[in-house]
LODRENTI-507086 format. One record per residue (C-alpha): residue number from 0; residue in three letters; x, y, z. Coordinates in nm, 2 decimals. Layout:
BEGIN
+-----+------+--------+--------+--------+
: seq : type :   east :  north :     up :
+-----+------+--------+--------+--------+
: NUM :  ALA :      X :      Y :      Z :
...
+-----+------+--------+--------+--------+
# end
This chain:
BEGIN
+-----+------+--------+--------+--------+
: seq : type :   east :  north :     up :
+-----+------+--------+--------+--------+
:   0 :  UNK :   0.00 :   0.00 :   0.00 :
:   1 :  UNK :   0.10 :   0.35 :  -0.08 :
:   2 :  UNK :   0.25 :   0.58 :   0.19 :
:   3 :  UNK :   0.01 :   0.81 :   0.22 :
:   4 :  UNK :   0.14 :   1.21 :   0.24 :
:   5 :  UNK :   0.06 :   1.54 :   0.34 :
:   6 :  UNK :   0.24 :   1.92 :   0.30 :
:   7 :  UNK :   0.19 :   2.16 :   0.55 :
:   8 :  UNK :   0.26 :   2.49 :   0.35 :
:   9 :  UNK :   0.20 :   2.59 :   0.00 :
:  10 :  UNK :   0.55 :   2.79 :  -0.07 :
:  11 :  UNK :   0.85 :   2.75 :  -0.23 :
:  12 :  UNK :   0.99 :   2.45 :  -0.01 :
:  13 :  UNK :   0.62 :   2.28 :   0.01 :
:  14 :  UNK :   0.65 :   2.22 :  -0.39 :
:  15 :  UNK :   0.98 :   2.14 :  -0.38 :
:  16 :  UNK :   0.94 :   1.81 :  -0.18 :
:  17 :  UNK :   0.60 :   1.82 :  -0.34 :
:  18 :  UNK :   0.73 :   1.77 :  -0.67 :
:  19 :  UNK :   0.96 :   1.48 :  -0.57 :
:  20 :  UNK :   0.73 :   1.34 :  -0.35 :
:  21 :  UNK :   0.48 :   1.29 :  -0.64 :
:  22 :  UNK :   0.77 :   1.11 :  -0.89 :
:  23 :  UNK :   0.84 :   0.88 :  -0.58 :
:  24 :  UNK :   0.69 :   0.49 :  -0.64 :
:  25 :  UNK :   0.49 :   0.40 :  -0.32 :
:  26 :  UNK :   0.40 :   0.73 :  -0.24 :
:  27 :  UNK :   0.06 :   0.89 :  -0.23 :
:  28 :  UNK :   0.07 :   1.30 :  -0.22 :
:  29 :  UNK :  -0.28 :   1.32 :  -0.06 :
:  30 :  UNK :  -0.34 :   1.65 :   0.13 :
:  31 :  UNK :  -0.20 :   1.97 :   0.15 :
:  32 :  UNK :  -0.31 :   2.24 :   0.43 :
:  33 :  UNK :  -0.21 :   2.67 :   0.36 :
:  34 :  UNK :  -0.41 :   2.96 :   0.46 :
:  35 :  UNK :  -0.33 :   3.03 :   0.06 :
:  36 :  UNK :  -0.22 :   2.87 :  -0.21 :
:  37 :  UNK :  -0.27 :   2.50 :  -0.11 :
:  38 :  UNK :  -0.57 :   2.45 :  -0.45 :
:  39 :  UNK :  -0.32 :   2.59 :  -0.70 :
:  40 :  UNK :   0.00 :   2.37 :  -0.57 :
:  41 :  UNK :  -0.25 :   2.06 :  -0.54 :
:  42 :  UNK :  -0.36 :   2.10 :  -0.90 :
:  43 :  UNK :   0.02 :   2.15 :  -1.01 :
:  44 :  UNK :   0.13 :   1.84 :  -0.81 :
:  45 :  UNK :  -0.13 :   1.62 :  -0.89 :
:  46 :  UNK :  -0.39 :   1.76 :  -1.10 :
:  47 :  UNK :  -0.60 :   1.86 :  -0.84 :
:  48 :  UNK :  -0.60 :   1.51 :  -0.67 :
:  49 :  UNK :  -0.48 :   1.59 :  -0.30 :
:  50 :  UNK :  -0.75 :   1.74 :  -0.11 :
:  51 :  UNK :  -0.70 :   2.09 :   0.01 :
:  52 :  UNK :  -0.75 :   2.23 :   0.34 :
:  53 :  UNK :  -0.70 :   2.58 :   0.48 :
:  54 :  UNK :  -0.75 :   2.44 :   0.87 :
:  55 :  UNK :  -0.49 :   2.25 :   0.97 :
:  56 :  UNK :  -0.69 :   2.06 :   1.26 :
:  57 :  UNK :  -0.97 :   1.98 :   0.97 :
:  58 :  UNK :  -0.65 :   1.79 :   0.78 :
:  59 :  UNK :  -0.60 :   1.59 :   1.08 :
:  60 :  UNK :  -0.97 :   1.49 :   1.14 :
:  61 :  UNK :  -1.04 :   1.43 :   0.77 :
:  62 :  UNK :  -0.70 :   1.29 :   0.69 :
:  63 :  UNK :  -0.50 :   0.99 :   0.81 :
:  64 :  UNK :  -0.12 :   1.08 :   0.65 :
:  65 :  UNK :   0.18 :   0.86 :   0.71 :
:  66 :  UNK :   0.38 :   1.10 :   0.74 :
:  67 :  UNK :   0.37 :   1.53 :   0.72 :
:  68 :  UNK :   0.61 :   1.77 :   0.54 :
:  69 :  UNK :   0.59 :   2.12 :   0.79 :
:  70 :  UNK :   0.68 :   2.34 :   0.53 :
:  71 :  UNK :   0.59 :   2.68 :   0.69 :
:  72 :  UNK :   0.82 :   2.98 :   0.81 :
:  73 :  UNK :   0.99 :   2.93 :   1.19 :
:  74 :  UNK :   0.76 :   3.19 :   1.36 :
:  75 :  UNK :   0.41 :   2.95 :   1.26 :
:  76 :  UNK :   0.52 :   2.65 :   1.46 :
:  77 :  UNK :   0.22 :   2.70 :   1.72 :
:  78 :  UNK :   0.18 :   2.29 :   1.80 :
:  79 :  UNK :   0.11 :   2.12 :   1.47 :
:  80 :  UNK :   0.41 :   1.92 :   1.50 :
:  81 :  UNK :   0.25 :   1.80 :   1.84 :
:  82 :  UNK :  -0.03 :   1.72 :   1.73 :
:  83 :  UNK :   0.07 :   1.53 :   1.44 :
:  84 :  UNK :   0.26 :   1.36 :   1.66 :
:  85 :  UNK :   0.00 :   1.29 :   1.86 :
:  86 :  UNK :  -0.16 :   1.08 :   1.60 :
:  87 :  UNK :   0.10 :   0.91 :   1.51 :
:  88 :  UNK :   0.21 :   1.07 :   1.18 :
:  89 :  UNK :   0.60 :   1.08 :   1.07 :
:  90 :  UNK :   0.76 :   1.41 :   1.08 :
:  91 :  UNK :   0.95 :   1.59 :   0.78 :
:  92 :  UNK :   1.02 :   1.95 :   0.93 :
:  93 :  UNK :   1.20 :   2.19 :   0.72 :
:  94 :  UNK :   1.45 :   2.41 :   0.89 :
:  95 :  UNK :   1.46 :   2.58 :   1.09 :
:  96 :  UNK :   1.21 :   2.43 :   1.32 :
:  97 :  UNK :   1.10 :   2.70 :   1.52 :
:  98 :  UNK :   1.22 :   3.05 :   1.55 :
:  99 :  UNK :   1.35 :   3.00 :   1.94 :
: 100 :  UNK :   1.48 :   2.72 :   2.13 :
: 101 :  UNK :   1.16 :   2.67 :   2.40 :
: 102 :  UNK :   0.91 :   2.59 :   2.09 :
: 103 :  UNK :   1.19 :   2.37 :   1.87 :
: 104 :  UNK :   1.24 :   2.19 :   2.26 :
: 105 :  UNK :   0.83 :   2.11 :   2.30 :
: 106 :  UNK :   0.87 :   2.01 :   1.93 :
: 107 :  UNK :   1.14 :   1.71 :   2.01 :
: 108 :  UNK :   0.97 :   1.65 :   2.33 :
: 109 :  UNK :   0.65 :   1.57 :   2.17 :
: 110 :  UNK :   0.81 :   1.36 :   1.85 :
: 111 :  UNK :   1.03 :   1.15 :   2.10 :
: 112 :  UNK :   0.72 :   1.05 :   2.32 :
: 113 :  UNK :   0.54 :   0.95 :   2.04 :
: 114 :  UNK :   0.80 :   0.78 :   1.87 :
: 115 :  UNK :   0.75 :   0.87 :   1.54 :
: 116 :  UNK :   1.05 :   0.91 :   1.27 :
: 117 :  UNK :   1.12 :   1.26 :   1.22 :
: 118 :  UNK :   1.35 :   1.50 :   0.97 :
: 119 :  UNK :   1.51 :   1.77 :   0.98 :
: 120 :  UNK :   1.60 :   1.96 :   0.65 :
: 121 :  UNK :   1.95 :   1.94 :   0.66 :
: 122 :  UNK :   2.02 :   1.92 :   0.30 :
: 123 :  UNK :   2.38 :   1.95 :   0.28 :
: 124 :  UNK :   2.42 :   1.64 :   0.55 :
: 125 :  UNK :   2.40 :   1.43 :   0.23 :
: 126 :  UNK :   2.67 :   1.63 :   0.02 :
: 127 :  UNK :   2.91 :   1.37 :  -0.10 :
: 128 :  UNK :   3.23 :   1.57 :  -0.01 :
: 129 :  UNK :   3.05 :   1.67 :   0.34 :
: 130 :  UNK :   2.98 :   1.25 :   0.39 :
: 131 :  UNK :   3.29 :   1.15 :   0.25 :
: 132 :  UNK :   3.48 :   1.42 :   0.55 :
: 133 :  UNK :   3.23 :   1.29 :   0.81 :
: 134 :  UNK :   3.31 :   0.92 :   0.74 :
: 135 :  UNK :   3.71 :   1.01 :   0.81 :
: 136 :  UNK :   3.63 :   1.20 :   1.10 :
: 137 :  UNK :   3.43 :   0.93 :   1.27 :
: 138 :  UNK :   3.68 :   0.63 :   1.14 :
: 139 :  UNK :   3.99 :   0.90 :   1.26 :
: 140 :  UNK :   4.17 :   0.87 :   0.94 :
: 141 :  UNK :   4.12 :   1.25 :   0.95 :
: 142 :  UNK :   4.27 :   1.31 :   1.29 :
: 143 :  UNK :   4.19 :   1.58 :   1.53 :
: 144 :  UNK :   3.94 :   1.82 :   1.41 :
: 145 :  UNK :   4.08 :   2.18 :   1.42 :
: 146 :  UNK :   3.92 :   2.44 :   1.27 :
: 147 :  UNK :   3.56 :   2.54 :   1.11 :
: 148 :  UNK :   3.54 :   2.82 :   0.82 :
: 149 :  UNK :   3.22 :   2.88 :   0.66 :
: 150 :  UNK :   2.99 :   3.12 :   0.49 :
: 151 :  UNK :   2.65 :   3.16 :   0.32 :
: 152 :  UNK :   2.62 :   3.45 :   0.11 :
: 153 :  UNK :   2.31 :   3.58 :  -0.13 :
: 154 :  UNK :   2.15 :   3.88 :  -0.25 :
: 155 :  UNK :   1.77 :   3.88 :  -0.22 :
: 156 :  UNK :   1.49 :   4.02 :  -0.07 :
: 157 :  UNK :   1.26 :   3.72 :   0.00 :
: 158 :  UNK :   0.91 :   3.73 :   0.10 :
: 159 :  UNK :   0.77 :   3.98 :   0.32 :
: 160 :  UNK :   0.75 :   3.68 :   0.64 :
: 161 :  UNK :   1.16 :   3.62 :   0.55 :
: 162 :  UNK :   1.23 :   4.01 :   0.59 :
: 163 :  UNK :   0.96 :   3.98 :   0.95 :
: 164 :  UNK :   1.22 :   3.90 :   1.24 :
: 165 :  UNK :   0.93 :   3.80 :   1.46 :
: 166 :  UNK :   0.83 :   3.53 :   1.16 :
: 167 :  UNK :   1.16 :   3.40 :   1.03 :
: 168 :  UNK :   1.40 :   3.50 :   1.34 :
: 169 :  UNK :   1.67 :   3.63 :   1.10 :
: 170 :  UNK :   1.90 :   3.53 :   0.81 :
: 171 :  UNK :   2.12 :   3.32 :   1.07 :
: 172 :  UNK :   1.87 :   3.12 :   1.19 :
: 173 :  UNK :   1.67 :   3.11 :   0.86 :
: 174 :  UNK :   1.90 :   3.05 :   0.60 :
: 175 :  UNK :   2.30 :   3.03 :   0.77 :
: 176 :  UNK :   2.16 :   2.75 :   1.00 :
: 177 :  UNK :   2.23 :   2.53 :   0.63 :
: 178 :  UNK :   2.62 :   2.58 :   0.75 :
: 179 :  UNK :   2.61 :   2.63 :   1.11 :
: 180 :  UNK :   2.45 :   2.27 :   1.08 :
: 181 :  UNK :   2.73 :   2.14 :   0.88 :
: 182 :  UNK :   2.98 :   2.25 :   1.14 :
: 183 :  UNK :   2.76 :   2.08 :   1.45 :
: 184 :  UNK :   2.74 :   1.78 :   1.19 :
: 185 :  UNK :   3.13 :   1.73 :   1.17 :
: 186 :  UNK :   3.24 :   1.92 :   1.49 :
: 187 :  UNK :   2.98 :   1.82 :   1.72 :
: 188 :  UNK :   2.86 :   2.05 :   1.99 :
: 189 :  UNK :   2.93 :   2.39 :   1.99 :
: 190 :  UNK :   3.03 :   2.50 :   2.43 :
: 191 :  UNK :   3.03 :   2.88 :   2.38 :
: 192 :  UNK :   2.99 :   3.13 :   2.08 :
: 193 :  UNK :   3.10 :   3.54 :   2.02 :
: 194 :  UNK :   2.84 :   3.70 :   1.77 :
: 195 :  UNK :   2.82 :   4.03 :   1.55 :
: 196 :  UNK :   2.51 :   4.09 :   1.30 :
: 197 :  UNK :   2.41 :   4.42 :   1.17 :
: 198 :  UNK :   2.19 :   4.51 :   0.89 :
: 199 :  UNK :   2.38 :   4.72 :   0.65 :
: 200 :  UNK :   2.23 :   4.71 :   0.32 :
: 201 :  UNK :   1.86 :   4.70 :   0.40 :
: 202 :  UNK :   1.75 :   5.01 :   0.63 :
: 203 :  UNK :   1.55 :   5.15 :   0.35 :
: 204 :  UNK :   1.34 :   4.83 :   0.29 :
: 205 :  UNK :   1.03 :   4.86 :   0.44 :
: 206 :  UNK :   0.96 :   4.59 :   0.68 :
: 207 :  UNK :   1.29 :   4.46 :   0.67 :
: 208 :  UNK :   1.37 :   4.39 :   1.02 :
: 209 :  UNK :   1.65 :   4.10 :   1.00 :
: 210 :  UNK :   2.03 :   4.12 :   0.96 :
: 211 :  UNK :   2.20 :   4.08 :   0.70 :
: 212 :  UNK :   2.54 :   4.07 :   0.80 :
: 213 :  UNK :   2.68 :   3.84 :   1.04 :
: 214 :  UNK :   2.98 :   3.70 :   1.20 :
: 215 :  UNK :   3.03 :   3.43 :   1.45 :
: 216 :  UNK :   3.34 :   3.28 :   1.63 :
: 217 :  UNK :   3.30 :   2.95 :   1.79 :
: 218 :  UNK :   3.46 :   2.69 :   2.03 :
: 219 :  UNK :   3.33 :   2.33 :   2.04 :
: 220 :  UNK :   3.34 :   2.09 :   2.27 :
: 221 :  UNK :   3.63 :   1.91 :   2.15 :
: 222 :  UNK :   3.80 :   2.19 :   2.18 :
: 223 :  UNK :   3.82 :   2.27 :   1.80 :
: 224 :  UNK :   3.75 :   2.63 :   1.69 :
: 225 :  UNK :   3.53 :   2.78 :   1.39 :
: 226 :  UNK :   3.40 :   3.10 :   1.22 :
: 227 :  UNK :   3.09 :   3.16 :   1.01 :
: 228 :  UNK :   3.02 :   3.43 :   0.83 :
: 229 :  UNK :   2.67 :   3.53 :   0.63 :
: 230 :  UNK :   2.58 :   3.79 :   0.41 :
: 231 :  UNK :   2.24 :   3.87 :   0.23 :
: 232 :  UNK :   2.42 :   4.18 :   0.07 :
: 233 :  UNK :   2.67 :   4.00 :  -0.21 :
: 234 :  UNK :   2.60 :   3.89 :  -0.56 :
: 235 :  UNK :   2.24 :   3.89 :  -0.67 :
: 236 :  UNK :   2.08 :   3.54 :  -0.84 :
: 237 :  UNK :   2.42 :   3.34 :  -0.66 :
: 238 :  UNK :   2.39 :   3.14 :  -0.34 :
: 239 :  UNK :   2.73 :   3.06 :  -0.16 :
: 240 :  UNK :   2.74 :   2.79 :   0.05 :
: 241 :  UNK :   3.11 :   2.68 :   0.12 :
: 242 :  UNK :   3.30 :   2.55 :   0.38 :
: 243 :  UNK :   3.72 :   2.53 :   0.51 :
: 244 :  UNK :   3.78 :   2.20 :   0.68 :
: 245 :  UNK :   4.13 :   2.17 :   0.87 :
: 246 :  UNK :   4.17 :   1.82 :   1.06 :
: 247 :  UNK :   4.50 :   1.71 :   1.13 :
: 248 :  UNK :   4.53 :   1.49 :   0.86 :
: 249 :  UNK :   4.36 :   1.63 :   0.60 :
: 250 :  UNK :   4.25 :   1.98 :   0.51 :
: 251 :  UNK :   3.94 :   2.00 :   0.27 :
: 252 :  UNK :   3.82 :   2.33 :   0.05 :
: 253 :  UNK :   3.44 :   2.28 :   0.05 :
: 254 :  UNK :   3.33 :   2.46 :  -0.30 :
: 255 :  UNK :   2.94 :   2.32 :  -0.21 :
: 256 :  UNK :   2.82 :   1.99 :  -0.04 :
: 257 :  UNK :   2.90 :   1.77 :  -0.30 :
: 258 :  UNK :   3.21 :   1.88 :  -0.40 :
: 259 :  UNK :   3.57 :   1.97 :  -0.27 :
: 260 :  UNK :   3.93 :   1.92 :  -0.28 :
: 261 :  UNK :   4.10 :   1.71 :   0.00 :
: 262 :  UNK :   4.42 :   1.77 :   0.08 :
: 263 :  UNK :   4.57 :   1.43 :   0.27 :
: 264 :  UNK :   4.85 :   1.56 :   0.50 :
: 265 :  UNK :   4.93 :   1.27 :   0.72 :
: 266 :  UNK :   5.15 :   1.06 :   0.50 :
: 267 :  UNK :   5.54 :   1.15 :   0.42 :
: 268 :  UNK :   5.35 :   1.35 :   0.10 :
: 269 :  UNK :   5.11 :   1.59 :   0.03 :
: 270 :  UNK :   4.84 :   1.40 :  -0.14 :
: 271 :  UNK :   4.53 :   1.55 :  -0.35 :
: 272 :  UNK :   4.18 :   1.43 :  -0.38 :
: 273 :  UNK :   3.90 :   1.61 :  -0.54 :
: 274 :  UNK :   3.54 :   1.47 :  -0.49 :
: 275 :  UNK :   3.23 :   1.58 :  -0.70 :
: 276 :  UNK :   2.93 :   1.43 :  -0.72 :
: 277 :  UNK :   2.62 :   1.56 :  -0.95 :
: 278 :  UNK :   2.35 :   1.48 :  -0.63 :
: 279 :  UNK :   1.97 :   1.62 :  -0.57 :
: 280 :  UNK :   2.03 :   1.63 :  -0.21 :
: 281 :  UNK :   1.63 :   1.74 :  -0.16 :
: 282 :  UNK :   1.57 :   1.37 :  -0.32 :
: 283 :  UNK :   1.83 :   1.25 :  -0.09 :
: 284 :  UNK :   1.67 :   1.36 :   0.24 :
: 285 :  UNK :   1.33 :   1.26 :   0.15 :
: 286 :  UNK :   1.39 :   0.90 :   0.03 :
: 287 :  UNK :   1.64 :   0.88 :   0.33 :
: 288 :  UNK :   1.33 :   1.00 :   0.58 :
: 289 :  UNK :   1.08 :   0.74 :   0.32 :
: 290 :  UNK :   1.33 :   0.49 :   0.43 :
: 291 :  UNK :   1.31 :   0.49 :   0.75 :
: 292 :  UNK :   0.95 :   0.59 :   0.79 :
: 293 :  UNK :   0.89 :   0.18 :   0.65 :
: 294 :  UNK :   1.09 :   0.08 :   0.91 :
: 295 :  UNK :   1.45 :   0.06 :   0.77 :
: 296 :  UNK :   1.64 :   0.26 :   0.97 :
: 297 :  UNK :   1.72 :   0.62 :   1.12 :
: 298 :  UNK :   1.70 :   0.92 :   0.94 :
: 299 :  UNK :   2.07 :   1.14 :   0.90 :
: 300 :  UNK :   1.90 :   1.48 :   1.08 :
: 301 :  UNK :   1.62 :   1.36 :   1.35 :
: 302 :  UNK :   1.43 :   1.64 :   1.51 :
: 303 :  UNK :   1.69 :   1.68 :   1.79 :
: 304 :  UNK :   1.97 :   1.80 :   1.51 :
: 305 :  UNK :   1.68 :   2.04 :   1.43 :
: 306 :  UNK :   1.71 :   2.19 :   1.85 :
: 307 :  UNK :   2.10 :   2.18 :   1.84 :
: 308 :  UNK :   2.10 :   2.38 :   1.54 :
: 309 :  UNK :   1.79 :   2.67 :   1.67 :
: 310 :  UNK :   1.96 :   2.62 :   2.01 :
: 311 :  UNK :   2.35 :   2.79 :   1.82 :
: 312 :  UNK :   2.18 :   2.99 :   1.58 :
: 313 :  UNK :   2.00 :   3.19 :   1.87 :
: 314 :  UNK :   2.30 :   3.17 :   2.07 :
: 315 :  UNK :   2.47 :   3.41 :   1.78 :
: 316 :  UNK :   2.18 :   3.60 :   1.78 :
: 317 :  UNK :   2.18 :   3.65 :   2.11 :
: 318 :  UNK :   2.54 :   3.76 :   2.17 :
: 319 :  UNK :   2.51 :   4.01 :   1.90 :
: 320 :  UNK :   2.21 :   4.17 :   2.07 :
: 321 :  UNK :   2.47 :   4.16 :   2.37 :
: 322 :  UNK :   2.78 :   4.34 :   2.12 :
: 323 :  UNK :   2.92 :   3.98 :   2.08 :
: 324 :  UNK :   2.93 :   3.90 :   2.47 :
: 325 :  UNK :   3.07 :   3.52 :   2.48 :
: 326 :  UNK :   2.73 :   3.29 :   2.51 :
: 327 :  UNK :   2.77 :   2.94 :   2.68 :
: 328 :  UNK :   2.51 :   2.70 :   2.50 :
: 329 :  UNK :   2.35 :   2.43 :   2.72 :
+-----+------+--------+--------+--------+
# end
C-alpha cells in the first residue's frame, strides 16, 4: 500500500518536496493544508488530486497521512508538530524548526514520546564531499578536528515573512543555519559562541527587520574552533554555500556539499583528492526519511539535530544583541 502524504505549506519549499514526492513509487501525495495557495499547488502536483484544506486541525480529522512535510516559516510552529505527533504521523520539518529554542524543545519533546520518525532539512548532510569528511572523521583517518570556516552569502529580498524578524528569526537562523548545521554535523557540539550581525544594506526596505550581515566565532566541545560568516548583501541570483575543513590529517576546500578538494596531510606527501558528485540532495533527504518511515532505519537529521541547530543559531543572535558577549550553549 502506498504511503500516504501530506504538506503543511503551499510555498517555495512545500512544492519542492511536493514535486519529488509525487515522482516517488509508493507514495501517495494526498493533502495539502495553507491559509493560501494550497488548491493551485494541489492542481500543479497532482492535477488537483490531494484534497485541500486551509484548517490544519480539519487535515487531521479528515485525513489519516503517514507522514507530514511542515513546510511553513519558523515563527508558525504554534503545535502542529505535536499534534501530528500525537496521531501518530511521521515528521518531515524543514528548517529551521521553530524561530526560538523553547518551541523547537516542545517540538522534540513531543516527536520523541510519540516515537515517530522525524527530519530535519538538513540538506547538505548528504553532500558527498560533506559525507565522505564525516566518514574520516568518525573512522579517525582525518585526525583531530581543528578548525571550522564557513559562509552563506546571497542577495535577495525574499518574501515579506523572511524580511519579518518575529516570523523567520533572522538570516542566521533562517538561511546560515544550512552551514552552522554542517559545522555541528562534523564538529559536534558547539560549548560557547561570540556573535556580530548588523543590517547594513537594508535600512531603506520597508519591513525589513532581519540582519543581513553576520559573523560568529565559535569553540566546540572538543576543543576545536570555527568562524561563520553570512551575508544577504553579495552577488544577486548566486547562493554561496562553502566551507574550510582543517583536521590534522587532512584539510578540505568545500566549494558546495558535493564537491571539494581534499588535501591528505598525514603521510610523508602531500596527497590531493577532489570529490564531486552531480547529487539532488532534496531527493536525498526525503527517500532517506521514506526509508526509515517503512521501518529501515534512522534518518541522517532527526528532530533533535533540528534543537541543536535553533539552540547555536540563537546563541549568535543573542550575543550580537549583547555586542558579541561570549554565550555558553546548554
Amino acid at each position: 500500500m502506498a504511503l500516504q502524504v501530506g504538506i503543511l505549506g503551499a510555498g517555495g519549499m512545500g512544492y519542492q518536496h511536493g514535486q519529488r514526492l509525487v515522482k516517488e513509487r509508493g507514495v501517495s501525495l494526498a493533502a495539502i493544508c495553507a491559509l493560501e495557495g494550497a488548491e493551485a499547488l494541489s492542481q500543479r502536483l497532482t492535477g488537483g488530486r490531494a484534497a485541500v484544506y486551509t484548517d490544519f486541525d480539519q487535515m487531521l480529522k479528515e485525513q489519516a497521512p503517514d507522514a507530514l512535510y511542515v513546510c511553513i516559516p519558523p515563527g508558525a510552529h504554534v503545535g502542529q508538530e505535536e499534534k501530528a505527533a500525537r496521531k501518530g504521523i511521521h515528521l518531515f520539518l524543514e528548517k529551521p524548526i521553530a524561530v526560538e529554542p523553547g518551541r523547537a524543545a516542545s517540538i522534540v519533546r513531543a516527536i520523541e514520546k510519540a516515537g515517530v520518525v522525524s527530519q530535519v532539512g538538513y540538506m547538505s548532510r548528504y553532500g558527498a564531499a560533506v559525507r565522505k569528511l564525516k566518514k574520516m572523521i568518525e573512522d579517525g583517518s582525518a585526525g583531530r578536528p581543528t578548525l571550522f570556516q564557513g559562509r552563506y552569502f546571497c542577495n535577495a529580498l525574499h518574501g515579506p515573512w523572511w524580511r519579518d524578524k518575529a516570523q523567520a528569526g533572522g538570516q542566521v537562523l533562517e538561511q546560515v543555519i544550512h552551514t552552522y548545521d554542517v559545522a555541528l554535523h562534523l564538529f559536534g557540539d558547539v560549548a560557547s559562541v561570540c556573535g556580530l550581525a548588523a543590517n547594513l544594506c537594508h535600512g531603506d526596505v520597508e519591513g525589513y527587520t532581519v540582519e543581513d550581515t553576520s559573523v560568529a566565532a565559535m569553540r566546540f566541545k572538543n576543543g576545536a574552533l570555527g568562524s561563520i560568516v553570512g551575508s544577504n548583501c553579495a552577488v544577486p541570483g548566486e547562493w554561496t554555500g562553502s566551507y574550510r575543513v582543517v583536521c590534522e590529517k587532512v584539510t578540505v576546500l568545500f566549494r558546495s556539499p558535493n564537491e571539494a578538494e581534499f588535501i591528505h596531510t598525514g603521510g610523508r606527501k602531500v596527497r590531493r583528492e577532489t570529490v564531486a558528485k552531480e547529487s539532488d540532495n532534496l531527493l536525498a533527504e526525503t527517500r532517506d526519511f521514506l526509508r526509515a518511515v517503512r521501518g529501515k532505519g534512522q534518518t541522517l537529521a532527526p528532530a533533535r539535530e533540528g534543537l541543536r541547530g535553533v539552540k547555536l543559531t540563537s546563541a549568535v543572535l543573542a550575543s550580537a544583541a549583547q555586542g558579541g558577549k561570549p554565550v555558553r550553549i546548554r
